[in-house]
Every structure is written in C-alpha cells, then in structure tokens.
ROVEXPA-183877 format. One record per residue: x, y, z of N, C-alpha, C, O in turn; residue in three letters. Coordinates in steps of 0.05 Angstrom, whole numbers, always signed. Each point is the difference from the previous one (the first is absolute). Example, Ala and Ser with C-alpha at 12.3 -4.5 7.8 and 13.67 -1.06 7.14 Angstrom:
% ROVEXPA-183877
<n.u: +264 n.v: -114 n.w: +156 ca.u: -18 ca.v: +24 ca.w: +0 c.u: +18 c.v: +24 c.w: +0 o.u: +21 o.v: +0 o.w: +13 r: ALA> .
<n.u: -28 n.v: +21 n.w: -27 ca.u: +16 ca.v: +24 ca.w: +1 c.u: -15 c.v: +22 c.w: +14 o.u: +10 o.v: +22 o.w: +4 r: SER> .
END
This chain:
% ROVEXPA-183877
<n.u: +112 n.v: +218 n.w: -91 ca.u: -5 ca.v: -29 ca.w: +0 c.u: +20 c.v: -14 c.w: +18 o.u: -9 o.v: -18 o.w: +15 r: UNK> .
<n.u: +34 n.v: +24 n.w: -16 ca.u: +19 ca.v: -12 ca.w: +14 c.u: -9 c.v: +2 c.w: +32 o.u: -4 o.v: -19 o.w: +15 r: UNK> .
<n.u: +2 n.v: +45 n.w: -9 ca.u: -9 ca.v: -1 ca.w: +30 c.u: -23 c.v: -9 c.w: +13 o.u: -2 o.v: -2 o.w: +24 r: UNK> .
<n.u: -28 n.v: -5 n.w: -48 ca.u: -14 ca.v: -22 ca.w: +14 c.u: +14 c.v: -27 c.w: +5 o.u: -3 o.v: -9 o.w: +23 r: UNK> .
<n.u: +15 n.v: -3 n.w: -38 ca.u: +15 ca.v: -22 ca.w: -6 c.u: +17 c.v: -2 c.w: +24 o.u: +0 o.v: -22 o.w: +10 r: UNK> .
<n.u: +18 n.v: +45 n.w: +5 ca.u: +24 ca.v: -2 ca.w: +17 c.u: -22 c.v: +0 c.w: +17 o.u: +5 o.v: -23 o.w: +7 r: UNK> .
<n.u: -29 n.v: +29 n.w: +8 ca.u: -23 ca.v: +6 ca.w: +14 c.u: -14 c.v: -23 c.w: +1 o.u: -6 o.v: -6 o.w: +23 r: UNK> .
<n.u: -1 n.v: -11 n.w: -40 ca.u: -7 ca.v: -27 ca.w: -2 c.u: +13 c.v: -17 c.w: +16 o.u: -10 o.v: -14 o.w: +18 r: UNK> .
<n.u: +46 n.v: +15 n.w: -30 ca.u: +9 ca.v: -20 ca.w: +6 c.u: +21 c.v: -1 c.w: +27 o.u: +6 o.v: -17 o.w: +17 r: UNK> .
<n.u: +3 n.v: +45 n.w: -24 ca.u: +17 ca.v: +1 ca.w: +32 c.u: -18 c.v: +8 c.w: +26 o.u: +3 o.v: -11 o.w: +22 r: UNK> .
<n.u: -19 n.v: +29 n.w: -26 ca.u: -16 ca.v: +9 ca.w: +23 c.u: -26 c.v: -19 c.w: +10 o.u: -8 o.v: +1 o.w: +23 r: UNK> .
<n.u: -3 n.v: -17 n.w: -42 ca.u: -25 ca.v: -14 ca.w: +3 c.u: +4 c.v: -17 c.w: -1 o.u: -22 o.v: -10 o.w: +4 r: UNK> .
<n.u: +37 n.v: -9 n.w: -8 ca.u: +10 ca.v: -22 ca.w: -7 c.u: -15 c.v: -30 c.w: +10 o.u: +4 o.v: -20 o.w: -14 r: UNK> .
<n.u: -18 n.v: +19 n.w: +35 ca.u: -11 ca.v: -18 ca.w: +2 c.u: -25 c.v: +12 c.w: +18 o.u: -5 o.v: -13 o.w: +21 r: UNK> .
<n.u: -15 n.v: +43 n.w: -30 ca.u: -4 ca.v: +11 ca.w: +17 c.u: -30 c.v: -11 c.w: -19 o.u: +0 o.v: +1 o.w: -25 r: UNK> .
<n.u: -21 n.v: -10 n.w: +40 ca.u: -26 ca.v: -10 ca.w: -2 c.u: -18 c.v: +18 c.w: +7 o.u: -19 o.v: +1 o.w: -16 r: UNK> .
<n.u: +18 n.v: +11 n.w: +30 ca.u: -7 ca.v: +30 ca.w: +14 c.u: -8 c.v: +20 c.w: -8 o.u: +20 o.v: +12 o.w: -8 r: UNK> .
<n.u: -39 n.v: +3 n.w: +4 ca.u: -10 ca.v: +29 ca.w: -15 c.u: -5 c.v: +3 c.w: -23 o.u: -14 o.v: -19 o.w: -9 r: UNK> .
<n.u: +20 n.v: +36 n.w: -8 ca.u: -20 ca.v: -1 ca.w: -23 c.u: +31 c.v: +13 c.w: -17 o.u: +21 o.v: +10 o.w: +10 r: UNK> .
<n.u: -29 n.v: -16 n.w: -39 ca.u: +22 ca.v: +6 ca.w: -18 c.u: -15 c.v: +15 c.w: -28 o.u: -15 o.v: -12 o.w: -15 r: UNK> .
<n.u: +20 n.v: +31 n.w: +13 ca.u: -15 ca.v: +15 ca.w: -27 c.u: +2 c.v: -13 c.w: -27 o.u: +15 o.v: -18 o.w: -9 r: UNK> .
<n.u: -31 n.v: +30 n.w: +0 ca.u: +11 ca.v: -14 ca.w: -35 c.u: +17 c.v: +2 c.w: -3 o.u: +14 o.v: -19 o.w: +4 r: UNK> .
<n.u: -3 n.v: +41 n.w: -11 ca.u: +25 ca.v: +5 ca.w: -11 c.u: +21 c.v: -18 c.w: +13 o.u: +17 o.v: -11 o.w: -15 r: UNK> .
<n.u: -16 n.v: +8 n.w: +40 ca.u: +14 ca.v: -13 ca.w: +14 c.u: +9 c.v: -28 c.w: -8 o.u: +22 o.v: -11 o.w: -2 r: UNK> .
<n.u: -44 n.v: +4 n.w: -2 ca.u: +1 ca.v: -30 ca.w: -7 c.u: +12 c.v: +5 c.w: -32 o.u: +18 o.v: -15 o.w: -8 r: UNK> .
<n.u: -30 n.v: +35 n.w: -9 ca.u: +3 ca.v: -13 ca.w: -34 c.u: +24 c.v: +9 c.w: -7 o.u: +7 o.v: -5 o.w: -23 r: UNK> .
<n.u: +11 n.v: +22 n.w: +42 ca.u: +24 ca.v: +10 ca.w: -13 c.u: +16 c.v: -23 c.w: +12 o.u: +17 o.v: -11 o.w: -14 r: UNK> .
<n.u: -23 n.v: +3 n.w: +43 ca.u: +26 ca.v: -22 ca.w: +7 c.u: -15 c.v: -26 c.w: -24 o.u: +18 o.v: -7 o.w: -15 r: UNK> .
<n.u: -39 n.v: -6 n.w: +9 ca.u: -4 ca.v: -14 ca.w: -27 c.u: +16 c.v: +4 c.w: -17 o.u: +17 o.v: -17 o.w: -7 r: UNK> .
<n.u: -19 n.v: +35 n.w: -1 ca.u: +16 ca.v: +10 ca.w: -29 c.u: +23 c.v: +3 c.w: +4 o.u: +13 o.v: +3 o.w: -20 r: UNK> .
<n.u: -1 n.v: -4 n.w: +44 ca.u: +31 ca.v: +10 ca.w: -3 c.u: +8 c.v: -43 c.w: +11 o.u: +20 o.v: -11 o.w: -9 r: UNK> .
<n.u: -30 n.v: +3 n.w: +18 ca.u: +6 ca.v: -31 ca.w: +10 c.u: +3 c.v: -11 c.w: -33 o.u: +19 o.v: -10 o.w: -12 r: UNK> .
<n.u: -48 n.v: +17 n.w: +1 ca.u: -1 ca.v: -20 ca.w: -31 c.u: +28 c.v: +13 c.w: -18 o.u: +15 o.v: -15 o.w: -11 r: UNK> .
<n.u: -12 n.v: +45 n.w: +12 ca.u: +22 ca.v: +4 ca.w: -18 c.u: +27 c.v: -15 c.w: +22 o.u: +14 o.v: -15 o.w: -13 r: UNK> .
<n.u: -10 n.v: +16 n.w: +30 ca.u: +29 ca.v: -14 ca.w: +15 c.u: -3 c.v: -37 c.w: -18 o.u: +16 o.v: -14 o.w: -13 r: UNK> .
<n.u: -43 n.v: +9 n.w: +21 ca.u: +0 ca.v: -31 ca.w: -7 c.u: +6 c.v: +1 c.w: -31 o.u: +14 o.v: -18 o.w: -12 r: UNK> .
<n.u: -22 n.v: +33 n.w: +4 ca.u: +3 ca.v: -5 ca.w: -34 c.u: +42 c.v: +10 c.w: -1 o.u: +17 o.v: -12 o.w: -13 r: UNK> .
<n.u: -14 n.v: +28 n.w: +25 ca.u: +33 ca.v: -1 ca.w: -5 c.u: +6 c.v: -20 c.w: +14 o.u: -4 o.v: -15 o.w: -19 r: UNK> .
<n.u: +12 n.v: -4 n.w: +41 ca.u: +4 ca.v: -18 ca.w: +8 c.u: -5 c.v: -28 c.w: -16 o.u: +15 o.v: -20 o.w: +2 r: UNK> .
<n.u: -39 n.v: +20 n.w: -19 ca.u: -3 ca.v: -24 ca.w: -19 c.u: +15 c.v: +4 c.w: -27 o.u: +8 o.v: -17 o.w: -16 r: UNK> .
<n.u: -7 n.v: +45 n.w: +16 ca.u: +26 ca.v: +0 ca.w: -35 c.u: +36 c.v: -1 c.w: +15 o.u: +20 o.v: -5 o.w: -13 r: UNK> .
<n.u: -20 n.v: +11 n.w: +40 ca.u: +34 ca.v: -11 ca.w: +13 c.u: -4 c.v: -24 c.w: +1 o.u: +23 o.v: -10 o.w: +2 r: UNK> .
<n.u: -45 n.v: -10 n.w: -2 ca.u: +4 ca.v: -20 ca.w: +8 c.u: +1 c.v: -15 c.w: -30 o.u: +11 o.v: -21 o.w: +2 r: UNK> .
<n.u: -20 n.v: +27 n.w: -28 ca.u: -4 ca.v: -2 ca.w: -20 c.u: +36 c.v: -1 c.w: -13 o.u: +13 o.v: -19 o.w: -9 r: UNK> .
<n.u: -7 n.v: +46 n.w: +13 ca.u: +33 ca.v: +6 ca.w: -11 c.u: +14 c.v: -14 c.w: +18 o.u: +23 o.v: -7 o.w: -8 r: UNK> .
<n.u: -28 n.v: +2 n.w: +30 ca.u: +30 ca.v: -16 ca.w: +14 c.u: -10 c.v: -27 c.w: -2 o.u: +14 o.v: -15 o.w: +14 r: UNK> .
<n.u: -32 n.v: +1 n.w: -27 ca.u: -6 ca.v: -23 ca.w: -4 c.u: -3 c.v: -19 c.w: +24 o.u: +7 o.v: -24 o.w: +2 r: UNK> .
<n.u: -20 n.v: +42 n.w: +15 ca.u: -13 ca.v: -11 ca.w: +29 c.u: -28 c.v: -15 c.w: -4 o.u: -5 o.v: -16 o.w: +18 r: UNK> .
<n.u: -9 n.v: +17 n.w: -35 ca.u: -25 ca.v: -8 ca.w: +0 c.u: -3 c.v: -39 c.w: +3 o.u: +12 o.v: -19 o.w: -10 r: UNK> .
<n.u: -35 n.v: +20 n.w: +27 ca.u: -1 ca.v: -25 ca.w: +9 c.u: -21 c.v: -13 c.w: -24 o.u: -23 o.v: +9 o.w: -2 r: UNK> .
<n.u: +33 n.v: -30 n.w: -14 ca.u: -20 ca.v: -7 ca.w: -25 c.u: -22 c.v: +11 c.w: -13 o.u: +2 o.v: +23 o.w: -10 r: UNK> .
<n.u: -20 n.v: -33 n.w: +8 ca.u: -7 ca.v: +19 ca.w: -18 c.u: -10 c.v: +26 c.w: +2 o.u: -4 o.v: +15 o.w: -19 r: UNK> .
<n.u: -2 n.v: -10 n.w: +52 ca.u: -16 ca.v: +30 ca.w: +18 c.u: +26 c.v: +21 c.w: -12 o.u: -6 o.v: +22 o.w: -9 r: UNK> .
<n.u: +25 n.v: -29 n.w: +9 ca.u: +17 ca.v: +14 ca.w: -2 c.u: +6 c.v: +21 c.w: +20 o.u: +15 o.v: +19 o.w: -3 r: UNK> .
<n.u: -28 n.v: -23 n.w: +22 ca.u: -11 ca.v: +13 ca.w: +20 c.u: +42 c.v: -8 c.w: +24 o.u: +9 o.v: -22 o.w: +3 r: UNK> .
<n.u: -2 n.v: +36 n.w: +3 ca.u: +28 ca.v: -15 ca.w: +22 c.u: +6 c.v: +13 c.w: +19 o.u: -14 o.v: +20 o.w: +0 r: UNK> .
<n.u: +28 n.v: -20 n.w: +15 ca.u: +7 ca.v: +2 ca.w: +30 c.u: -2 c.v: +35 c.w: +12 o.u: -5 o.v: +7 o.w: +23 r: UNK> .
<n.u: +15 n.v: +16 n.w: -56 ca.u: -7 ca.v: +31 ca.w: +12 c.u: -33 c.v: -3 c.w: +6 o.u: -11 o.v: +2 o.w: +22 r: UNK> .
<n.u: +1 n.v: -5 n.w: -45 ca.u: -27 ca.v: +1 ca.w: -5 c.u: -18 c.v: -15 c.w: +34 o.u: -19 o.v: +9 o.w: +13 r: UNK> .
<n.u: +33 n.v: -33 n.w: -10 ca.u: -9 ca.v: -15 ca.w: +27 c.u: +0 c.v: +21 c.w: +28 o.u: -18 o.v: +9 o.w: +14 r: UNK> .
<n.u: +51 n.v: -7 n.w: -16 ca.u: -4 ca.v: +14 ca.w: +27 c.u: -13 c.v: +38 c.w: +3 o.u: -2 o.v: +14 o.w: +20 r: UNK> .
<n.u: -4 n.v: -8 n.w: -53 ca.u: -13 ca.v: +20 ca.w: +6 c.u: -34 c.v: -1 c.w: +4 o.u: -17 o.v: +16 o.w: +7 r: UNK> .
<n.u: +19 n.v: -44 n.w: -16 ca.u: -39 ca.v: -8 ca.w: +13 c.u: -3 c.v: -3 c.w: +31 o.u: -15 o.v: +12 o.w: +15 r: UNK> .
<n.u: +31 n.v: -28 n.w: -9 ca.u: +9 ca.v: -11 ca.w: +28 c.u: -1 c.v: +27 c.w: +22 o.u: -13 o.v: +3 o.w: +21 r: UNK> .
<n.u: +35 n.v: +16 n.w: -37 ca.u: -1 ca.v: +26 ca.w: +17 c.u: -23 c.v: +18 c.w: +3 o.u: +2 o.v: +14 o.w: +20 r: UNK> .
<n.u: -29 n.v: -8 n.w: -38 ca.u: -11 ca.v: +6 ca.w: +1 c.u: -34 c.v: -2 c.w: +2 o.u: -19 o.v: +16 o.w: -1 r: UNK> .
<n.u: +23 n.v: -51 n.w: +7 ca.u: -25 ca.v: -9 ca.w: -8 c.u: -15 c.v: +15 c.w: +28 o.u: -18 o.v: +16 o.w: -3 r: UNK> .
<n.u: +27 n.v: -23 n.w: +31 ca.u: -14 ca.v: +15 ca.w: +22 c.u: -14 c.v: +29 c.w: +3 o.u: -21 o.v: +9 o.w: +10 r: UNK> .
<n.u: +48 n.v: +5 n.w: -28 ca.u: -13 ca.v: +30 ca.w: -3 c.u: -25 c.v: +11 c.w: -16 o.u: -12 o.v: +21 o.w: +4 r: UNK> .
<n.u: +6 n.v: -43 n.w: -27 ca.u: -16 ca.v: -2 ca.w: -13 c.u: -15 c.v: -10 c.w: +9 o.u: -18 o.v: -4 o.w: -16 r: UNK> .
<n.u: +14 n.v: -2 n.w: +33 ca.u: -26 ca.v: -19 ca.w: +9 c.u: -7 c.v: +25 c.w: +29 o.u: -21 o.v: +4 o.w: +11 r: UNK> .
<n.u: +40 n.v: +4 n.w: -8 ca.u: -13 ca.v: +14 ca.w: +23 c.u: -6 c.v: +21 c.w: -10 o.u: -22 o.v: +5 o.w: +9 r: UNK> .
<n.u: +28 n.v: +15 n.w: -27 ca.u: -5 ca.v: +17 ca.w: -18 c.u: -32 c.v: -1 c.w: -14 o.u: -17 o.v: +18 o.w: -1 r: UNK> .
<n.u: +18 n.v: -45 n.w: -9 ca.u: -24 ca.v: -7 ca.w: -13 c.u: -29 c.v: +3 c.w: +30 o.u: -22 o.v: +11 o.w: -2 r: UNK> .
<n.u: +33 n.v: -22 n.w: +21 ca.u: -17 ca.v: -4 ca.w: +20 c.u: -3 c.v: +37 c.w: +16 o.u: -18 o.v: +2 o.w: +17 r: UNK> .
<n.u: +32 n.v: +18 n.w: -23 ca.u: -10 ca.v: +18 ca.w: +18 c.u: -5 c.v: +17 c.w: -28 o.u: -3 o.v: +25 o.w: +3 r: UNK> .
<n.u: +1 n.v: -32 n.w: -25 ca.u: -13 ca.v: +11 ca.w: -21 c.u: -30 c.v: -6 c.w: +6 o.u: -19 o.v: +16 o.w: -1 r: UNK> .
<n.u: +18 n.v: -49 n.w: +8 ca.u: -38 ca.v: -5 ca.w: +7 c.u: -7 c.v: +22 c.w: +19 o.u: -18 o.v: +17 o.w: +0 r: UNK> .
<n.u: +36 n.v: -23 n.w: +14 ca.u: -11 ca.v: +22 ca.w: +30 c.u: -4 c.v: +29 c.w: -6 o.u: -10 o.v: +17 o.w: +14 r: UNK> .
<n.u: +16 n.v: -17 n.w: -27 ca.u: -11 ca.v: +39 ca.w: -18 c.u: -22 c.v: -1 c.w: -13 o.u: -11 o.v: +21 o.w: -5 r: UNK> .
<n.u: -2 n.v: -56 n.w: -6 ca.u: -22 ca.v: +5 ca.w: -9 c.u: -20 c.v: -2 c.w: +21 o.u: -24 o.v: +6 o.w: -2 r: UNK> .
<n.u: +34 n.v: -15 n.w: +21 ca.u: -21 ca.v: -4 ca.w: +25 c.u: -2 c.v: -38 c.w: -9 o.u: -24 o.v: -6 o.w: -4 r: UNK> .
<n.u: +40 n.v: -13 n.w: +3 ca.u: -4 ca.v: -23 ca.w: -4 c.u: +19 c.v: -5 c.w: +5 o.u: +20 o.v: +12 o.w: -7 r: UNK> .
<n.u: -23 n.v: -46 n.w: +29 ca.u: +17 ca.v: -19 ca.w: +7 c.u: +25 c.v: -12 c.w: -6 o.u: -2 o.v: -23 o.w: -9 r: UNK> .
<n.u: +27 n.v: +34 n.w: +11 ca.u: +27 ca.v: -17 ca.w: -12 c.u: -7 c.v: -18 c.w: -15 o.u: +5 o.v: +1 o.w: -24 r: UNK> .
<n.u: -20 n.v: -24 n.w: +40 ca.u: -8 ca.v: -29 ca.w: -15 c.u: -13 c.v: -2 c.w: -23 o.u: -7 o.v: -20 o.w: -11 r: UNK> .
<n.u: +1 n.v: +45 n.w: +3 ca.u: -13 ca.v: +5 ca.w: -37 c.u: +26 c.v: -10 c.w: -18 o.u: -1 o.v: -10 o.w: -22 r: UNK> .
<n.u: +23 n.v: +15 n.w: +35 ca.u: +29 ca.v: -12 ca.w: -13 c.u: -5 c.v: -23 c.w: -10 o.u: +16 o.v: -8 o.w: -16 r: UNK> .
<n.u: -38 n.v: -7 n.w: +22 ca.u: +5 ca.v: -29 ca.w: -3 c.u: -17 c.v: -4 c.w: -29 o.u: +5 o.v: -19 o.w: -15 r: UNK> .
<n.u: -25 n.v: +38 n.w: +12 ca.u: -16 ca.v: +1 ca.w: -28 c.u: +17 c.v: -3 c.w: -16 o.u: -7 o.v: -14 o.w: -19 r: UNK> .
<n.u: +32 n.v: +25 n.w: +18 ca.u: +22 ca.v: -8 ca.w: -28 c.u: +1 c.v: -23 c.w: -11 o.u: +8 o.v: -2 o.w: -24 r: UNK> .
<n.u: -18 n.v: -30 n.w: +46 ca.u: +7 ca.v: -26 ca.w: -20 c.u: -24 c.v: -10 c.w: +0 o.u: -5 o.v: -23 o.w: -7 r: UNK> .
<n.u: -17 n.v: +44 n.w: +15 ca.u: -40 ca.v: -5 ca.w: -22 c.u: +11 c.v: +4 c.w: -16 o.u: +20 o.v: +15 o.w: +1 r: UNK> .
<n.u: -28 n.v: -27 n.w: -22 ca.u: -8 ca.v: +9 ca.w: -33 c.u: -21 c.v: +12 c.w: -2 o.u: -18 o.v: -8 o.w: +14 r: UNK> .
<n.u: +12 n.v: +31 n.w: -32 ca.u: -17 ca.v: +18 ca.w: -3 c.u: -6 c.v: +26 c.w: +26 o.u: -9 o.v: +23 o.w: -3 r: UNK> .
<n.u: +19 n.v: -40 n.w: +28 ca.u: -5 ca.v: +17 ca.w: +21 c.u: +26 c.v: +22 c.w: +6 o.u: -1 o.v: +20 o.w: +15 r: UNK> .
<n.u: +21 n.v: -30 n.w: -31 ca.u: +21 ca.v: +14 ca.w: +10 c.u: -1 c.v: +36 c.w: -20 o.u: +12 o.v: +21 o.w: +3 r: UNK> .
<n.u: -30 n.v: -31 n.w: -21 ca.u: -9 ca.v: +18 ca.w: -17 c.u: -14 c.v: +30 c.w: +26 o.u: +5 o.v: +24 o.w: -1 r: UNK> .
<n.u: -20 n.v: -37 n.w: +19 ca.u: -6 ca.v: +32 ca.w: +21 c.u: +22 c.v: +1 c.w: +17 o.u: -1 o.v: +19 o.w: +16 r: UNK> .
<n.u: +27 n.v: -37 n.w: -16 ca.u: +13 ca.v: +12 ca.w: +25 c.u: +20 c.v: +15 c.w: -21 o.u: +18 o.v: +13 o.w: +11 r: UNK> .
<n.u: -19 n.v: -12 n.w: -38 ca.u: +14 ca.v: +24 ca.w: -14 c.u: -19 c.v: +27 c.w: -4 o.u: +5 o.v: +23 o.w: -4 r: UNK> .
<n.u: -23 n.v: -34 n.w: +5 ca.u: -23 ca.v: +33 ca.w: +1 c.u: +5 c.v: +8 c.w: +28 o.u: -3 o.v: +24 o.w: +4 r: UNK> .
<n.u: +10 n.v: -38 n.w: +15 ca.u: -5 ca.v: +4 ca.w: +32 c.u: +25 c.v: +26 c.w: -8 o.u: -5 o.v: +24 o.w: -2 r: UNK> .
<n.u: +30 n.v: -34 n.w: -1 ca.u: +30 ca.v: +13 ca.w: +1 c.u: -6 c.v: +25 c.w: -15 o.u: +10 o.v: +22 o.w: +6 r: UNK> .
<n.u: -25 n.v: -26 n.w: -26 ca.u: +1 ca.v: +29 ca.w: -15 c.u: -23 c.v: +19 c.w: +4 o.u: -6 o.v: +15 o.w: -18 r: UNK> .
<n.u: -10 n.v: -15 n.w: +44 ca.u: -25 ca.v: +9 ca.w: +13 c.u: +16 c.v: +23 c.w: +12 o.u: +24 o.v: -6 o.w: +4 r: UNK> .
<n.u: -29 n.v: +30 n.w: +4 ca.u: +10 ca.v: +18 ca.w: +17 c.u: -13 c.v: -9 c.w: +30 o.u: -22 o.v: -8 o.w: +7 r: UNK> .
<n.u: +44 n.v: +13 n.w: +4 ca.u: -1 ca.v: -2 ca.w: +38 c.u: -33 c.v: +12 c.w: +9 o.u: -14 o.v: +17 o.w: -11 r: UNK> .
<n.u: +8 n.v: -31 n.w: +33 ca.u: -12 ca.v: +13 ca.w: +16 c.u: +11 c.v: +34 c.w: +12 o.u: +22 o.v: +6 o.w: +9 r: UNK> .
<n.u: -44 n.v: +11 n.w: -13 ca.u: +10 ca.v: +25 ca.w: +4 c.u: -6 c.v: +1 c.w: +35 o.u: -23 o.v: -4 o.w: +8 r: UNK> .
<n.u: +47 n.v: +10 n.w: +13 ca.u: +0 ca.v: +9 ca.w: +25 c.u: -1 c.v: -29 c.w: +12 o.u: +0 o.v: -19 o.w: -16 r: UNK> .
<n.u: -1 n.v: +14 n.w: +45 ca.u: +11 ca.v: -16 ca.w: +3 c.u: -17 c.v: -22 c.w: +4 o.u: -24 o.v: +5 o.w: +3 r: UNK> .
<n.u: +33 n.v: -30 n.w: -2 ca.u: -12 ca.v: -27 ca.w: -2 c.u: +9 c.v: -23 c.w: +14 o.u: +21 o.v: +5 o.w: +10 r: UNK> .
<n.u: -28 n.v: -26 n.w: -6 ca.u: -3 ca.v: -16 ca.w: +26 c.u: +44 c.v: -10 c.w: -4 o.u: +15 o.v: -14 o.w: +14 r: UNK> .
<n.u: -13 n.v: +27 n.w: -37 ca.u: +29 ca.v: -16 ca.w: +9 c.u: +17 c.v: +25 c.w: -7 o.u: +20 o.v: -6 o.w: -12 r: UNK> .
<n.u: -23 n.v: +29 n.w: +17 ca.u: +18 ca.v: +19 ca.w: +4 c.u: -13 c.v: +31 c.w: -9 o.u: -23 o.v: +5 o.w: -7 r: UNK> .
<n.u: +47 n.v: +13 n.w: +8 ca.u: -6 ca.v: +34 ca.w: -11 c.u: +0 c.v: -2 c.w: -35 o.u: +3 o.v: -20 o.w: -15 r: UNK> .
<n.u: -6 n.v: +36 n.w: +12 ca.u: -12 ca.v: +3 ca.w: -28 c.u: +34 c.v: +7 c.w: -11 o.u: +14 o.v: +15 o.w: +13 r: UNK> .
<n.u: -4 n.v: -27 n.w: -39 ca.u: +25 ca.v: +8 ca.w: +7 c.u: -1 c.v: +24 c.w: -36 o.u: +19 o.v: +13 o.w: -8 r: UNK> .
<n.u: -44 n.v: -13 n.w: -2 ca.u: +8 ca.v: +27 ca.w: -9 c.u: -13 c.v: +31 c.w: +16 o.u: -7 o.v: +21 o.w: -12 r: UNK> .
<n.u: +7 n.v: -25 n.w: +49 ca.u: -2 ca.v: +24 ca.w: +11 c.u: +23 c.v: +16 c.w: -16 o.u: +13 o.v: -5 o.w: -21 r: UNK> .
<n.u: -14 n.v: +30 n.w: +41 ca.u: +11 ca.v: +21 ca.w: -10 c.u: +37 c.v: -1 c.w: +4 o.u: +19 o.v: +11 o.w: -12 r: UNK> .
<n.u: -21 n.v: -26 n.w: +29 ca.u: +26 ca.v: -9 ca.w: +9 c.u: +6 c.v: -17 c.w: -11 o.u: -9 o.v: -22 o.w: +6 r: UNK> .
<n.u: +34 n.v: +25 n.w: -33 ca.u: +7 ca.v: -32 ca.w: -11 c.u: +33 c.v: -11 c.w: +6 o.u: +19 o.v: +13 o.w: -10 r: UNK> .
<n.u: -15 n.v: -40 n.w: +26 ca.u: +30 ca.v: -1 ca.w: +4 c.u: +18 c.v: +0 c.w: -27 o.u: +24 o.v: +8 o.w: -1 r: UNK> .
<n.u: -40 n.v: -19 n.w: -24 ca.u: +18 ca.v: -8 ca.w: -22 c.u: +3 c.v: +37 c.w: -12 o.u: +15 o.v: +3 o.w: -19 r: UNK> .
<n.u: -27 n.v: +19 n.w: +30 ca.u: +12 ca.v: +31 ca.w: -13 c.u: +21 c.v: -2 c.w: +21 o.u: +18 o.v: +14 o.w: -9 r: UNK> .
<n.u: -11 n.v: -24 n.w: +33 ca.u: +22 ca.v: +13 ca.w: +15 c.u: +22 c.v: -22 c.w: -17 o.u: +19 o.v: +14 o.w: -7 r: UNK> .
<n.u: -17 n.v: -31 n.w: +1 ca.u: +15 ca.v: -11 ca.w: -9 c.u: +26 c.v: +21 c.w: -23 o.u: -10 o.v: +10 o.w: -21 r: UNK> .
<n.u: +34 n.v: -7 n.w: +26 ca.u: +17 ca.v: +18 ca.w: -1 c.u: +6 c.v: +28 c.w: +8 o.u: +19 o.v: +14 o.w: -7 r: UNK> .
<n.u: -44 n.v: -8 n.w: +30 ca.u: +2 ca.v: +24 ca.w: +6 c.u: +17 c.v: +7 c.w: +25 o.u: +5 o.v: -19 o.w: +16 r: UNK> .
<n.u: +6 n.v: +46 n.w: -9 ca.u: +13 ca.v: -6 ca.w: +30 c.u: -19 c.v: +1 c.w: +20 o.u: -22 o.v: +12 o.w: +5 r: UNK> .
<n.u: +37 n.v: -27 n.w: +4 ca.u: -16 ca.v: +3 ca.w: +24 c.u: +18 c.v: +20 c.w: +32 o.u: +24 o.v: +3 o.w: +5 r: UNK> .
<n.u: -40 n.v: +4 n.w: +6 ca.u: +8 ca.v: +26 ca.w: +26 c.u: +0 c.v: -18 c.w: +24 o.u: +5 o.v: +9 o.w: +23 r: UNK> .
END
C-alpha cells in the first residue's frame, strides 16, 4: 500500500497522463483517508481545530498537499476505463457521481487504448519496486 501511495505522490505527482490500475488508485485512497483521519485526531489532541470542523492546519496542509495527486490519480484511473479525465467533474452531479464511482471500480480496458499501454501487461513497474536493479 505504501508504495502505491510513494508512486502516486512522489513519482506522479501532477502526472495527467496514462492510465492508473485499480489497485493503484484504491490503495493510494485508502492510505490518503487513513493519513487524513490521523492528522484530524493530531489536530484534535493538540487542540488545533478550527471551530467547529475541528478540522486545523495538519489536517489542511495534508489536503493542500495532496489534493493534485488525487485528482490526477483519479483522472488516469478514467483513462483505464477508456473515459475522459473530465468524468472527474461528475463528482458535484448528484446522483451522477453515483457512475463515476462504478466508473473507478470497473476493471481497465484490457491492451491498449487511446490514452496509453495496458498497465496490467506483463510488465509491471510497481513488481520492480524494491528489486535490484543491474
């Protein structure tokens, strides 16, 4: 999980570009929502919270830091379904944002598609991740 997440955010970071697997996307999700949920109980115990959100300044700049990667993340997740970045924007339909979460949890287009290689080919960068390399 950690190394989608370091892959999200250090390597892709504002990368709009190609396609992102499920997994890709739901582990850096899950690892963002668990950081935000520790960042809102430090901000809770050090009595940072801004009225009543309780929401304060860790919790801020860890939105701040990540809102891009998420959005670009989210956007080359579309591109694995074979659909437009700008489906991003179904999130503030009501009722509609309901298919752009079926969209995210759809498996990729298998082989390749108008916005890149298939990235569960046989070749995957996130298995080399800790391996040596020659």
């Amino acid at each position: 999980m950690i190394d989608w997440y370091k892959k999200v955010v250090l390597e892709n970071y504002a990368n709009f570009n190609g396609r992102a697997r499920r997994s890709e996307y739901w582990y850096y999700t899950l690892a963002n929502f668990i950081l935000a949920i520790i960042a809102m109980i430090l901000d809770g115990v050090l009595g940072l919270g801004f009225g009543k959100f309780g929401y304060g300044p860790i919790y801020g700049l860890l939105f701040l830091a990540t809102i891009i990667p998420s959005i670009a993340v989210a956007v080359r997740r579309l591109h694995d379904v074979n659909k437009s970045g700008w489906f991003i924007l179904l999130a503030f339909v009501p009722l509609a944002n309901i298919w752009l979460l079926i969209l995210l949890f759809t498996e990729g287009t298998k082989g390749n598609n108008q916005y890149g290689a298939d990235p569960k080919s046989d070749f995957s960068e996130i298995s080399e991740i800790g391996s040596v390399q020659e």
